[in-house]
Structure formats: C-alpha cells, structure tokens
PAPAZA-54550 format. One record per atom (N, C-alpha, C): x, y, z. Coordinates in steps of 0.001 Angstrom, whole numbers, padded with zeros to 6 digits, always signed. Layout:
XYZ;...
***
This chain:
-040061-024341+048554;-039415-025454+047861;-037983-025067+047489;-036978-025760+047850;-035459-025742+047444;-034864-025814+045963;-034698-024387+045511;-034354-024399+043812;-033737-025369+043485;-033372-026362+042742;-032284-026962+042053;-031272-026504+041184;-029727-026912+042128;-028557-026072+041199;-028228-026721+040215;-027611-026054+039165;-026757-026417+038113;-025979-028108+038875;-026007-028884+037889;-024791-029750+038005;-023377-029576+037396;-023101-030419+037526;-021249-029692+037197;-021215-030517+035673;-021754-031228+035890;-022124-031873+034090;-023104-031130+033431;-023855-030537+033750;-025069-029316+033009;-023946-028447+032540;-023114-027763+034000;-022535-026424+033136;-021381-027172+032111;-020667-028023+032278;-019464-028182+031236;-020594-027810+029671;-021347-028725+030279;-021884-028999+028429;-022725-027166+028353;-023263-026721+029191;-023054-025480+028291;-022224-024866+028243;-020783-024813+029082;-019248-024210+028273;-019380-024797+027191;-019598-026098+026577;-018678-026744+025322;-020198-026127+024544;-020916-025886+024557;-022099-025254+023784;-021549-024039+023449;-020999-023264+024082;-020833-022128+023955;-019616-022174+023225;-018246-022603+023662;-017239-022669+022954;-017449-022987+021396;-018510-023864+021491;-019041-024520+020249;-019331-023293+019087;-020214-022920+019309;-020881-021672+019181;-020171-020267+018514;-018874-020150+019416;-018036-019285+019316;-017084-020006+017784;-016838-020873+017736;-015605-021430+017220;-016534-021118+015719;-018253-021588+015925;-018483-021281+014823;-018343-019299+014014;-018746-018778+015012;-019494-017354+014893;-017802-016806+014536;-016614-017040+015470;-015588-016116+015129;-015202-016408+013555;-014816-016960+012939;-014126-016906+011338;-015214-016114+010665;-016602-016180+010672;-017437-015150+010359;-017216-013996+010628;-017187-013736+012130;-016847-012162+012120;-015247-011618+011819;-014664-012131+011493;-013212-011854+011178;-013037-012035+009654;-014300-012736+009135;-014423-012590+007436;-014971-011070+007290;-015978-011247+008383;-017181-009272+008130;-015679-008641+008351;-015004-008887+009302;-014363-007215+009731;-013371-007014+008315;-012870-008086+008172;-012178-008215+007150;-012714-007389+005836;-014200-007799+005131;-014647-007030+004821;-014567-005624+004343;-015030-005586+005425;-015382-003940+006301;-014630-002988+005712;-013068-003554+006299;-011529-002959+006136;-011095-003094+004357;-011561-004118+004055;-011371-004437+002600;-012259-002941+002257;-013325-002388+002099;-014506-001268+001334;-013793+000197+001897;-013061-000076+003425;-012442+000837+003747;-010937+000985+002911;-010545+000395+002359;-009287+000903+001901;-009632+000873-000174;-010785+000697-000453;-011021+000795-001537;-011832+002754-001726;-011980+002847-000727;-012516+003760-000493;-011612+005297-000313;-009953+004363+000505;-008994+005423+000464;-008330+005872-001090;-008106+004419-001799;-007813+004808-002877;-008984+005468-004032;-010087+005385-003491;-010973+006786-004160;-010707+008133-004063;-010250+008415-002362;-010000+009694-002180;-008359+009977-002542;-007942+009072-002763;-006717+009364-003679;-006754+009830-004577;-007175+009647-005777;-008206+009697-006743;-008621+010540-007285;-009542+010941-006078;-010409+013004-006036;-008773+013702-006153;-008275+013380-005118;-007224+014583-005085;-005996+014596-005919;-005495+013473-006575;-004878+013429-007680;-005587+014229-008844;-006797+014350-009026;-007062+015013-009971;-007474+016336-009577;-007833+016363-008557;-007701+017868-007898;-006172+018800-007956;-005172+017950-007680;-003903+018397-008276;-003914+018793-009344;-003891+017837-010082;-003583+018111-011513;-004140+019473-012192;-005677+019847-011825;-006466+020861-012353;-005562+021912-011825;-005093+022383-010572;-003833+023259-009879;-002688+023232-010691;-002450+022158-011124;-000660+022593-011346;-000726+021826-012777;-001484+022435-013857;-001488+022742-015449;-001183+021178-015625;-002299+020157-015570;-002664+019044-015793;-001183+017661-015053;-000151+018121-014367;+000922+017698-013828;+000469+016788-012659;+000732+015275-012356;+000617+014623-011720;+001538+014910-010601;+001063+014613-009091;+002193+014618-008246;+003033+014075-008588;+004631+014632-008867;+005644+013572-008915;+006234+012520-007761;+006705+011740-008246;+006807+010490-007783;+008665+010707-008002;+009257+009655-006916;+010550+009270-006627;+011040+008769-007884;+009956+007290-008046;+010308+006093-009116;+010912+006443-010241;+011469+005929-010773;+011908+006239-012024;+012182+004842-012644;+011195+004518-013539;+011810+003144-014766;+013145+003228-014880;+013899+001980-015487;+014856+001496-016059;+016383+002046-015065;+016217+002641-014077;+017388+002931-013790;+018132+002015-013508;+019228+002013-013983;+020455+000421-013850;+021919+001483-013886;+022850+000353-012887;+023831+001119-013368;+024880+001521-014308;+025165+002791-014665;+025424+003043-015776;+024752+003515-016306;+023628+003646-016466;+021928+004703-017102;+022266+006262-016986;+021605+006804-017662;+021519+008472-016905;+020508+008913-015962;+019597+007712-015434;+018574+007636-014179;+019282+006496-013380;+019269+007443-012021;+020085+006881-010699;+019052+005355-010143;+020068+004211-010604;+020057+003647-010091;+018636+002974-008763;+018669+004172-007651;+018618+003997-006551;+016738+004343-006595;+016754+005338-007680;+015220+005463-008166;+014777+004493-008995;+014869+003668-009281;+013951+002415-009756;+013952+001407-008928;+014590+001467-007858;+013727+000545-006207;+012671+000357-006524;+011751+000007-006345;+010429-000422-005966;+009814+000347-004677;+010970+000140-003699;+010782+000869-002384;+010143+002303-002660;+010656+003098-003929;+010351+004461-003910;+009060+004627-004287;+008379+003718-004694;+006908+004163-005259;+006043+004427-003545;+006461+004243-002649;+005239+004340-001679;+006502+005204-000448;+007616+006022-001078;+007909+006715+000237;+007343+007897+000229;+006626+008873+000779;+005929+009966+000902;+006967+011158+001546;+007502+010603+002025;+008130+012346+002935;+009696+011695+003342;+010833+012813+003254;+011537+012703+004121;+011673+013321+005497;+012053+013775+006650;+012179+014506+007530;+013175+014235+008435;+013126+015810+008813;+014502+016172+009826;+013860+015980+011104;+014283+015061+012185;+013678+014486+013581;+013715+016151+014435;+015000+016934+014008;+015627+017710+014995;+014383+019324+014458;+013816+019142+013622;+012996+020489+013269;+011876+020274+014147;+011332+021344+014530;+010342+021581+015114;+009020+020667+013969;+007956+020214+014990;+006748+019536+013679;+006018+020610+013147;+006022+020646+011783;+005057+021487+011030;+006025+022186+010072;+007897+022465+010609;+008996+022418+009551;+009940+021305+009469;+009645+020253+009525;+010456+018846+009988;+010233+018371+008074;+009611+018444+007322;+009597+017697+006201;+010267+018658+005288;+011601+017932+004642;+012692+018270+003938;+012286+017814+002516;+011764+016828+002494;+011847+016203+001137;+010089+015605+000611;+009215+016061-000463;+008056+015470-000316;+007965+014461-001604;+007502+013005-001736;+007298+012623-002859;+006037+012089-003160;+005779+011422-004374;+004714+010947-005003;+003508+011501-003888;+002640+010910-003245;+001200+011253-002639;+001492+011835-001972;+002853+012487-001134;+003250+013404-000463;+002588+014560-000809;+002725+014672-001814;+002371+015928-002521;+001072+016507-002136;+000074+015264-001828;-001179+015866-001680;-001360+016574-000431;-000673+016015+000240;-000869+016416+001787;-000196+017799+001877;+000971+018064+000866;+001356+019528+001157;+000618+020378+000859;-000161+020285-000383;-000812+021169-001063;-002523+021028-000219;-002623+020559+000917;-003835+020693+001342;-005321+020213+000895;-004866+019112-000161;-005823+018337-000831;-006101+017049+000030;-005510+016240+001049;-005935+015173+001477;-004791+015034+002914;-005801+015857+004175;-004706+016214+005225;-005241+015320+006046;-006035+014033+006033;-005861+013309+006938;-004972+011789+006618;-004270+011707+007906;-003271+010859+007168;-003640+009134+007379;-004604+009023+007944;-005102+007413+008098;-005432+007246+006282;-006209+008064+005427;-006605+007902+004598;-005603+007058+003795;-003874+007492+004044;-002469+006972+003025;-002350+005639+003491;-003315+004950+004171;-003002+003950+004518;-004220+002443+004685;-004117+001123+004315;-004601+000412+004212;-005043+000219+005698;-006265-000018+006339;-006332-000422+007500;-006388-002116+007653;-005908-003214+006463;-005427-004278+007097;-004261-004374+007023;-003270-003107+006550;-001761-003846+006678;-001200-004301+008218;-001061-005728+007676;+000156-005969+009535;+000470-004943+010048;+000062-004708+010763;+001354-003952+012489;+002577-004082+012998;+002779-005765+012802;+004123-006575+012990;+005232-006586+011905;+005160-005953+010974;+006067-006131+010073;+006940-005313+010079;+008293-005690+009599;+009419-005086+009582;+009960-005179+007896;+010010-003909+007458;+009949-002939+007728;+008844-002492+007843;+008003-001456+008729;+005856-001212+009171;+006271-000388+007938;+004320-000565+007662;+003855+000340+006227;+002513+000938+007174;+002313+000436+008269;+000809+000855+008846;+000819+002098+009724;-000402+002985+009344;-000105+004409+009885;-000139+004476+011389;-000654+003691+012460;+000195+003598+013588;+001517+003816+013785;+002632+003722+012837;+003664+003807+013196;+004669+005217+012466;+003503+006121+012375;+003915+006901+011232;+003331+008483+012103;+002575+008216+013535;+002616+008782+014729;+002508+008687+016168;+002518+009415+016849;+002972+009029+018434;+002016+009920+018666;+001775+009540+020218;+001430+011028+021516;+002113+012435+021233;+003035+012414+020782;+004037+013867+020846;+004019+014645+019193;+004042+013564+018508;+003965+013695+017001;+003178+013479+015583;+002275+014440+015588;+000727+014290+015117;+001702+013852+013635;+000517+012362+012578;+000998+012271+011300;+001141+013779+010290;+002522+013043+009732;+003580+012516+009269;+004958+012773+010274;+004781+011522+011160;+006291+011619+011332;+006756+010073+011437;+007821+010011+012069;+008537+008304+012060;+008789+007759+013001;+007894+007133+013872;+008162+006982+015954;+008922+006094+016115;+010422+005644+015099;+011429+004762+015460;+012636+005510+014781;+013575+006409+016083;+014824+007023+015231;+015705+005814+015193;+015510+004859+015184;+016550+003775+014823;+016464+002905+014021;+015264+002619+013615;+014417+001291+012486;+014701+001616+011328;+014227+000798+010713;+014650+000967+008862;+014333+002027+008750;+014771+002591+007872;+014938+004053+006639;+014339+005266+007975;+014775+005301+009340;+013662+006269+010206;+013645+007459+009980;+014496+008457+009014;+014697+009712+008491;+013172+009727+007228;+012769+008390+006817;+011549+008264+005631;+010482+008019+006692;+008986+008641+005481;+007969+008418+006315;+007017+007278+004749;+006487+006389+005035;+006327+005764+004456;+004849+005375+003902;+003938+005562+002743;+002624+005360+002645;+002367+003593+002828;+001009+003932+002830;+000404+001800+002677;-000033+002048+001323;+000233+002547+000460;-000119+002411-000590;+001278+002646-001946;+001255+001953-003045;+002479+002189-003906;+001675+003120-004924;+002467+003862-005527;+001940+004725-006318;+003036+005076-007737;+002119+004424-008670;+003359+004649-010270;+002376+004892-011086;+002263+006242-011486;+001339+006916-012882;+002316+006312-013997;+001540+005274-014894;+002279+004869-015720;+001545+005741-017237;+002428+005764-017984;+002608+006449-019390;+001524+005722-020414;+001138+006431-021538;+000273+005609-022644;+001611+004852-023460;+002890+004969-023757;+003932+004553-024344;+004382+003543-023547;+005332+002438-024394;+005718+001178-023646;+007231+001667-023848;+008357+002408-023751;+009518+002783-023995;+010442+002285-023221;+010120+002315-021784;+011572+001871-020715;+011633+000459-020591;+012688-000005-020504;+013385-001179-020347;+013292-001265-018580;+013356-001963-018032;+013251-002272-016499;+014694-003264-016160;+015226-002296-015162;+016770-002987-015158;+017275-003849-016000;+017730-003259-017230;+018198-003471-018148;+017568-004596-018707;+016740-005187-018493;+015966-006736-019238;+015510-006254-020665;+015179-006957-021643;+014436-006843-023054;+013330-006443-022612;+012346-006667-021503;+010930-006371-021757;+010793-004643-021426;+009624-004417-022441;+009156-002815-022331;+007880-002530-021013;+008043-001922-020494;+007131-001738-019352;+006454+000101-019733;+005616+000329-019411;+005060+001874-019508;+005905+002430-018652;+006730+004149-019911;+007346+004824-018506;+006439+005593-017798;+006942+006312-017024;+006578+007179-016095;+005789+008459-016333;+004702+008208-016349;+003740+009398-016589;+003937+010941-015533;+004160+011769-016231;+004185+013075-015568;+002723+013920-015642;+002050+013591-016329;+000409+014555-016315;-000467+013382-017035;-001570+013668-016131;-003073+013184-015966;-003247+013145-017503;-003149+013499-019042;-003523+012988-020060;-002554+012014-021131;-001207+011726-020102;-000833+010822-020604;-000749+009617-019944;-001609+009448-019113;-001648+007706-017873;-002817+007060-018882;-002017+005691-018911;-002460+004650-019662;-004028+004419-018467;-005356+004756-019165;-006188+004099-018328;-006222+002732-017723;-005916+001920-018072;-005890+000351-018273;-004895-000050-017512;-004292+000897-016681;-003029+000533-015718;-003242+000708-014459;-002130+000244-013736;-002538+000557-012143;-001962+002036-011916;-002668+002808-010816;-002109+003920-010483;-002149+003928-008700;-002537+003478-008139;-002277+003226-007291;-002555+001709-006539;-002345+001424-005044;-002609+000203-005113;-002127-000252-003435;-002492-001096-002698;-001755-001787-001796;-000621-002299-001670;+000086-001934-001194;+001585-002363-000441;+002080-003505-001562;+003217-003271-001699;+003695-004344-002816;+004924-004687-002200;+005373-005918-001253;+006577-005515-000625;+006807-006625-000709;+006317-007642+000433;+006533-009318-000036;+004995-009880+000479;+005001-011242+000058;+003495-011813+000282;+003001-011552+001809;+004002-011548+002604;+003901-011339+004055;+003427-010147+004472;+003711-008685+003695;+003418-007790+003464;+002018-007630+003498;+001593-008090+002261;+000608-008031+002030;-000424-007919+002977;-001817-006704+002329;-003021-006322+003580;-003757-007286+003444;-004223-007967+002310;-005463-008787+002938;-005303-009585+002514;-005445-010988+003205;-005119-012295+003763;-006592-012879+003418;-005977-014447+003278;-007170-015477+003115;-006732-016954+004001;-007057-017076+004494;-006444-018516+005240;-004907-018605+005155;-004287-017570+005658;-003246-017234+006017;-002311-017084+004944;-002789-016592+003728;-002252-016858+002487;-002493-015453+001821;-001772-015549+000496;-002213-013993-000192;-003757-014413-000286;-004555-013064+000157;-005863-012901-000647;-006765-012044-001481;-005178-011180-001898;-005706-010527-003264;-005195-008768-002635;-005547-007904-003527;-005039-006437-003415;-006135-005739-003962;-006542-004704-003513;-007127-003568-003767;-006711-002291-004862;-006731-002591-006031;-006071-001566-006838;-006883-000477-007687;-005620+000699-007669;-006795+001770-008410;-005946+001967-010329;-007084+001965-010994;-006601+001980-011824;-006307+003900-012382;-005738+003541-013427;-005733+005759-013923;-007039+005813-014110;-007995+005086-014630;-009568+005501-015490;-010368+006051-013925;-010252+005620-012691;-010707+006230-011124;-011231+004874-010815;-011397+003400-011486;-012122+002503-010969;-011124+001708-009930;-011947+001404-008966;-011211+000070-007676;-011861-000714-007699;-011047-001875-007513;-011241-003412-007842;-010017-004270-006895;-010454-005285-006589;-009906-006056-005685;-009440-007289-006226;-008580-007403-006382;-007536-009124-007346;-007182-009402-006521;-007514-010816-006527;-007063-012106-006099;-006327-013161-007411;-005915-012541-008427;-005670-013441-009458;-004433-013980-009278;-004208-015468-009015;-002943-016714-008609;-002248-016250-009393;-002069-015802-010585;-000857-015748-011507;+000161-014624-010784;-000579-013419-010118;+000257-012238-009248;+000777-012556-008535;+000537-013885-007728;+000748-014126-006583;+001778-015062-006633;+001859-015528-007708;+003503-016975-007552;+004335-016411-006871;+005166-017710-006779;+006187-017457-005193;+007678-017063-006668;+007435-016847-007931;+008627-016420-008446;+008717-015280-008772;+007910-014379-008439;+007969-013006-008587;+008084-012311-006970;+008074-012869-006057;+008084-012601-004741;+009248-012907-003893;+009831-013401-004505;+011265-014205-003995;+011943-013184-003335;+012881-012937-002120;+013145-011738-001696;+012637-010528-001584;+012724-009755-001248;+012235-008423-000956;+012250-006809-002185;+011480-006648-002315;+011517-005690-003773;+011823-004101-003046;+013297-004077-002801;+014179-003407-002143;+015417-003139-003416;+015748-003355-004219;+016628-003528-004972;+016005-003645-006287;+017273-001664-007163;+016652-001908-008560;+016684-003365-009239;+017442-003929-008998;+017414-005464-009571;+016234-006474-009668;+014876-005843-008792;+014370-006785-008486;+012820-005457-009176;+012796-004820-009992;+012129-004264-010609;+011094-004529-011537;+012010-006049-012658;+010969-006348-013396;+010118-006565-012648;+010720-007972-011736;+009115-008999-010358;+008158-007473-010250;+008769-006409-009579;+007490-005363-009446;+006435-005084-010449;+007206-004807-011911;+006613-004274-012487;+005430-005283-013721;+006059-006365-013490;+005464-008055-014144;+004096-007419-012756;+004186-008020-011449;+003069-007904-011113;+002142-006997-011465;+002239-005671-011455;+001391-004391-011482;+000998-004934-012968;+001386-005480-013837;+000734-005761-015168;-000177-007043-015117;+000267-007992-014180;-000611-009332-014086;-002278-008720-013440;-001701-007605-012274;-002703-007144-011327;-003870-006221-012742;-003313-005152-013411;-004248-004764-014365;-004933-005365-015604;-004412-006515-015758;-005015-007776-016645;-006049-008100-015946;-005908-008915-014897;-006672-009266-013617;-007842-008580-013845;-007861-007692-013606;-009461-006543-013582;-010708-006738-014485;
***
C-alpha cells in the first residue's frame, strides 16, 4: 500500500505550531538564563566578600584601598579627578610594552585582591550579564585575548586602554556622615579605610553604575534592578524605581560633578534592601 505524504498545508501548520511554540518557550528561557546569571553574579560578590575580609585579617584590619575619594572639587586638598565615579570600579593600570606578569604599574580598590593572591580568577570581577556592546566595555571578555591571559586591555586605542576595568563598583563607606560630595550641602559617608569602620547598612560593593544602558540586568528592555553587596556580607538584588529615575542618570557618571547622582543612588540602592 502507497504511504501518504505530508501535504503542503499539513506541514505549514506544523511550522506555525512550532513557531508557535517557540515564541512561547523563548522569553521563558531567557527569563531562566537570565536568572541563572542573576545567582551567578550574586555569588561573585560573595567571593568578593571572603576575600575582602581575608585581606583585611593580612594587612592589620585595612581594607583594599580604593582610587575614590569623596568630596574632591576643585580647589579641595583631594584631587579633583578622584571623586569620578569612574574610579570606584578601575582595578589596574598597565604598561602594554612590559612583558605579562610585569605589565601592572598601578593596582586599585579589588585590584588588590588579585595581587595579594586572594581571588586570581578574573571572570569572578565581573557580572556575567553586563552588555558586550557597550562603549565604554565593563565585561571581562574584553579585559583578555588569545595572547593575553586576564588582566589586560585588548583595545590599545579605546577608552582609558592603559586602565583595566572591573564589572563591579566598589566604595567601603565610613560609620561617619562627614564629606560633602562636590561641594553640595548634602553629607554622604566618607571613605572607609578598615573593615571596623564600614557602615554595615551600606553598599560595599555592587554592579556597574555607569548609565541605565550600562546596566547588567534588564527587564523588558528597561532597568531591572542591581545586585548589591552590602559591608554586613549580605546580597540582595533592587529593583527599587526611585534608583532608577531618569534624573539621577542623566549623562554619564564620568565627571566629579556628577558625584552626588552616584552617591544619591548607592543610598536609594541601601534603603531599598
């Protein structure tokens, strides 16, 4: 007996079954992976965490230092150029022309860990949903090559390419409210130098703080919140709208000028919790 083939109207309708099918199943699995990557980068700022305080027990309760510096404005006796925003998440400087393994000239904030042999893998410094596409990149793809095992910078021509850059911002803030933030009236926590003076109740580390576009994890193409570690060791994930207004985000937090917007968020974000 002669099988009977498919008709050409049978198969469309199971393409459109299937397409069907798919259209449902993908936003699901791109919510899981999403997920996934969300527990994975709550997880980096744990092992941040361990080894921040693994430091500290080494070097007589002293937090890695950090670039940042509150209130610098010009005219201050703190430069200016250290109360960027930019400086809370640069990790290393380096010389392109040194051989790798003496190429890093300059180490800052979480830098530190990696010198001292407390946290030598370098995917960990980094969020695995930050964009790829962004200019200026924060994602550790771009932070090595084939030739140049992490920490190095695989664009000698792109923004800052002498800096190597974390996915994470990092400001040990103080139990005292003392510094002024480019010169404004409001008091912000300064800059904590050792593990028994960080305000628990603050952020100490955290996801990329650069512009909303920046931002690692997304919700219907929109901010959908940050992964932050507080000083006490807990991570927690905010989504709270008040962080997220478009008036604290306005331009790029590249410029001491644009310090309070940084430092207003990191306080909306530890309320949040």
């Amino acid at each position: 007996m002669k099988r009977k083939a498919f008709t050409l109207i049978e198969l469309l309708v199971v393409i459109a079954i299937i397409a069907m099918l798919l259209s449902i199943l993908m936003p699901a699995l791109q919510v899981a992976r999403e997920r996934s990557r969300r527990i994975l980068c709550a997880n980096n700022q744990k092992s941040l965490f361990t080894a921040i305080q693994l430091y500290a027990q080494s070097n007589s309760d002293l937090l890695p230092e950090t670039y940042y510096q509150t209130g610098g404005v010009v005219g201050s006796t703190i430069d200016a150029d250290k109360a960027g925003p930019w400086t809370t998440y640069m990790i290393f400087k380096i010389d392109r022309f040194k051989p790798h393994g003496s190429h890093l000239t300059d180490v800052y904030g979480l830098g530190w860990l990696y010198t001292s042999d407390l946290l030598t893998e370098g995917s960990v410094y980094y969020c695995p949903s930050i964009p790829k596409t962004m200019e200026p990149p924060f994602a550790y793809e771009f932070f090595h090559d084939d030739a140049h095992p992490w920490p190095w910078n695989s664009d000698p021509t792109g923004w800052n390419a002498h800096f190597v850059r974390a996915g994470y911002t990092y400001v040990p803030q103080h139990r005292t409210m003392k510094a002024p933030a480019s010169g404004r009236s409001d008091l912000f926590p300064a800059i904590a130098k050792k593990v028994t003076d960080l305000n628990p109740n603050t952020v100490l580390t955290g996801d990329i703080l650069f512009t909303l576009e920046h931002l690692a994890h997304k919700h219907r193409g929109g901010p959908g919140g940050v992964n932050v570690l507080k000083a006490h060791g807990g991570v927690s994930f905010v989504h709270d709208t008040e962080a997220f207004e478009e008036e604290y985000w306005t331009g790029q937090f590249s410029f001491a000028a644009d310090e309070w917007r940084f430092r207003m968020v990191l306080m909306m974000l530890a309320r949040a919790d």
